[in-house]
C-alpha positions in Angstrom: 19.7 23.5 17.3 23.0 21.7 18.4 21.5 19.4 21.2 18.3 17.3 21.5 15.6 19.3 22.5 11.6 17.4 23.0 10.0 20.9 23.7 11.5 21.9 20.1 10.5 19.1 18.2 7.0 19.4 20.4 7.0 23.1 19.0 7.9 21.7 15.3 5.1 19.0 15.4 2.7 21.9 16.6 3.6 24.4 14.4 4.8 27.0 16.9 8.3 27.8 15.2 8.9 30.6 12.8 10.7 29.7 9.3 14.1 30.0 11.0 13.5 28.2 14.0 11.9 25.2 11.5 15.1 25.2 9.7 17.2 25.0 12.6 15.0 22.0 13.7 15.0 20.3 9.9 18.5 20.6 10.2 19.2 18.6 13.4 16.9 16.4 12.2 18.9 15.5 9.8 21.6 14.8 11.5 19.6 13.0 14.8 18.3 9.5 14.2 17.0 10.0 17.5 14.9 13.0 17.4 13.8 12.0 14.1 12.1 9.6 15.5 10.8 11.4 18.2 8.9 13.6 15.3 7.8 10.4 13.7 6.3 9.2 17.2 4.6 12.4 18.2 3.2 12.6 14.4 1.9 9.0 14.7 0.6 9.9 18.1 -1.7 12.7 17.2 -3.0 11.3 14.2 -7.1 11.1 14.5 -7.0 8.2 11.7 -5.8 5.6 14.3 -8.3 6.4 17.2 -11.8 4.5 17.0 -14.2 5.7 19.5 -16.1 3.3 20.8 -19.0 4.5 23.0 -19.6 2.9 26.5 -22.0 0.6 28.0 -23.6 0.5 24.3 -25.3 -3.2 23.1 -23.6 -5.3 20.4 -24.7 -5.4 17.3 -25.9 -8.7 16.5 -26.7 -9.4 12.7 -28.8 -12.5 13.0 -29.4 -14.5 9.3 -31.9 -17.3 9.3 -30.4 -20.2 7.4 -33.9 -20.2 5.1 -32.5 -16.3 3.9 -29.2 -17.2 3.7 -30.4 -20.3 1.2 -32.5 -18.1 -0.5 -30.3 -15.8 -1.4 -27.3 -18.1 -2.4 -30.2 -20.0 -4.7 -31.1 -17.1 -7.1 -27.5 -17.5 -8.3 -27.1 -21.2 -8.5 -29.4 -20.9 -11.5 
């Protein structure tokens, strides 16, 4: 790979590329400041870890302590 090419690195990040085609790309990437971080952005991207689904229209949770409980509580361990 002797230019820049996104549907490469896309085919990299996907696993699409044979053994020779990933060392073509390893290799330009380690020349390419660029496209490496390109990969690093289209990793980053697709990880699952950094999407919180929320679902819609659903209530808040409201955690609602009494100040008698909360008093209680604390005074077990004040002893």
């Amino acid at each position: 790979m002797s230019v820049c090419s996104f549907s490469r690195l896309l085919q990299l990040v996907d696993k699409q590329l044979d053994l020779d085609g990933q060392l073509e790309v390893y290799g330009h990437l380690e020349r390419c400041d660029i496209c490496r971080d390109a990969v690093y952005q289209l990793l980053r991207d697709r990880d699952k870890a950094l999407f919180i689904y929320r679902a819609y229209r659903a209530e808040p949770y409201n955690v609602r302590h009494h100040i008698d409980e909360a008093a209680g509580s604390l005074g077990v361990y004040a002893r």
